[in-house]
N, C-alpha and C positions, 0 to 999 in steps of 0.2 A: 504494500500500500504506500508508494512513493511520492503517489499527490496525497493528502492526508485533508480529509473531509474537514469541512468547518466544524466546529461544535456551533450547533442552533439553539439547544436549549438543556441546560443541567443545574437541579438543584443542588445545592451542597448538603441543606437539610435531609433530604431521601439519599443520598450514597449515605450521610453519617447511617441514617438509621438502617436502611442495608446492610452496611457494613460492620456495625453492632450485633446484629441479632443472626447475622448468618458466617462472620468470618474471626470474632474478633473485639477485643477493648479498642478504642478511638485513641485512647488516652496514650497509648504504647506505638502511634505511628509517626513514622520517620519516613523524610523522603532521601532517595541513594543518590549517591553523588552521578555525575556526568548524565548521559544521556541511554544509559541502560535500564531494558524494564525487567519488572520482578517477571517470574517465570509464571506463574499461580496465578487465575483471576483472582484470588483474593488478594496478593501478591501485588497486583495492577491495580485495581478498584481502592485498595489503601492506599498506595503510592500518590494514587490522583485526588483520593481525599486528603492527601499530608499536603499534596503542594498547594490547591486551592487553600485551604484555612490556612496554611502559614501565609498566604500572599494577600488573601482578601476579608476583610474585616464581614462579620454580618452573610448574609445570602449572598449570592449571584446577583447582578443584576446584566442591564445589559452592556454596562461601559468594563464588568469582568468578565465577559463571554465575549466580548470584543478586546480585550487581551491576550486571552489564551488563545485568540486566532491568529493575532496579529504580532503581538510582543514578543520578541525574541527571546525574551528572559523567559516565557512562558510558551515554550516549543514543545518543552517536555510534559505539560499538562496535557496538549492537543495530543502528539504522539501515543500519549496512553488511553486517550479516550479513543482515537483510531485503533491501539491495539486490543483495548475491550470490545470495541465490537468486533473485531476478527477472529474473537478467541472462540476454536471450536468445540470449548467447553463448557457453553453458553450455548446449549439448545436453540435452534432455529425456532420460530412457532411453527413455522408453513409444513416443517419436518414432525409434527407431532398432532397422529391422525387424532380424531374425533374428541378433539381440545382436552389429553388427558394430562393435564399441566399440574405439575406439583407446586405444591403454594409456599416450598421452603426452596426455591431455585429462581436463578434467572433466567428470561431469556431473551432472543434476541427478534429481531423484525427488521426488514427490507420492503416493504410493497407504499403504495400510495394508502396514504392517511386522509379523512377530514379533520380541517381546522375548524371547532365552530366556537367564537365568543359569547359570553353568556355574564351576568352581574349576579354574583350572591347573595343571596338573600342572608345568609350570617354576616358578613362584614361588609357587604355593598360594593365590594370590590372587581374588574371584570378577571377573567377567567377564561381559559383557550380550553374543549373537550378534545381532544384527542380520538377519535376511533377511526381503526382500520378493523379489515378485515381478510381472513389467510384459512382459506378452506370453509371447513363449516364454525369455523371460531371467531366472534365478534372480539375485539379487546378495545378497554376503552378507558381514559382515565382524565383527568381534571389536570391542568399545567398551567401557575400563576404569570402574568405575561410579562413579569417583571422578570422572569430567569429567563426570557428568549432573548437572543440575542442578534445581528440579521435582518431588522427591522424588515426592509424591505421584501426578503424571503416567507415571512412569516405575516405579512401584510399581503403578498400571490395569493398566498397559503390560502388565508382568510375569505380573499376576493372567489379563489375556487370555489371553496367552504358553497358561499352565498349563492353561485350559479349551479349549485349541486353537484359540483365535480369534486375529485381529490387533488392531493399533491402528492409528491413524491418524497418521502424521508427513508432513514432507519436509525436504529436505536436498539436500547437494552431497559427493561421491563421489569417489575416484581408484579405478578400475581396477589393480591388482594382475597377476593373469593371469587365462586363461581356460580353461573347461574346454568339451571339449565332451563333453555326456552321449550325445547320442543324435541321432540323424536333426533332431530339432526341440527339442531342448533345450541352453540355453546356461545355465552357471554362471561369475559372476562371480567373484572374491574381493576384494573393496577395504581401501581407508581409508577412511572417515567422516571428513569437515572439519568439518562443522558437521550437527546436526540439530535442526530447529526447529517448532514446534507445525503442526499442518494446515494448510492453507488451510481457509476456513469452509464449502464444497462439501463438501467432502470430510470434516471433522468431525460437518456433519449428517447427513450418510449415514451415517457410522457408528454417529450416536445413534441414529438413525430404526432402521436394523439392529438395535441391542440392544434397543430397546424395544417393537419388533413380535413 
């Protein structure tokens, strides 16, 4: 992965608690020197929660999400969020028939998403929903717009959202629970860890799509 995707959207809050309950004390990470990554997602996923909190005060917003794309000092953040979703130890969804997803794992997603914005009724605040879909498995989950970063990507996003079409992302996921709709339909509800620009398949179909 030599071009290395943008990060679009990552809370710091959802890897801490990830990375608590599934790998690990927060309190005991360290980031390694130079530009080598740990071998182990959990290895990766600490690494990238030691370097954002030692660098960024508070959550994500999007002037740290537009650092870690941009800032050199901050190459090795991006690196390991492109090496987290490569890691093919992080189940695919699209690989995992009739949504039998375990709710103590991650995993990962490639296909076109809807963006849709929405205001809260607990804090009044807006809010991006998230859902894609990958066989007969809806996934779908709630993403504050203060941790996107991209503006203008995640402003298509929206504009698709509105004419009923998708966009194209991928990313890495925690399962929540599950619902079951129906004979052959699976609904997810997650956290989002990170979400990061297409793979380049996958963004040209989408443009070939809009432009036919």
């Amino acid at each position: 992965m030599a071009n290395h995707q943008h990060v679009m959207y990552a809370s710091k809050g959802g890897v801490e608690q990830v990375y608590s309950e599934l790998f690990g004390d927060v309190d005991y990470l360290t980031v390694e020197e130079g530009s080598r990554v740990s071998g182990s997602i959990g290895g990766k996923i600490g690494e990238f929660l030691a370097k954002i909190k030692g660098e960024f005060n508070g959550e994500l917003t999007e002037s740290e999400i537009k650092s870690i794309n941009f800032d050199d000092e901050m190459f090795k953040a991006k690196k390991l969020a492109n090496e987290i979703l490569a890691d093919e130890s992080i189940p695919d969804i699209s690989r995992i028939p009739d949504g039998d997803l375990e709710l103590d794992r991650l995993y990962r997603f490639s296909c076109e998403v809807e963006t849709k914005p929405f205001e809260s009724e607990i804090d009044n605040q807006t809010y991006i929903l998230v859902t894609g879909e990958s066989g007969e498995v809806t996934f779908r989950g709630d993403t504050s717009v203060d941790n996107w970063g991209l503006r203008s990507h995640i402003i298509q996003s929206v504009r698709a959202a509105r004419r009923g079409d998708t966009y194209p992302y991928q990313g890495v996921m925690w399962p929540l629970s599950k619902t079951q709709e129906d004979d052959s339909s699976v609904v997810i509800d997650v956290d989002f860890l990170l979400i990061c620009g297409p793979e380049r398949e996958l963004r040209d179909a989408w443009y070939d799509r809009m432009t036919t």
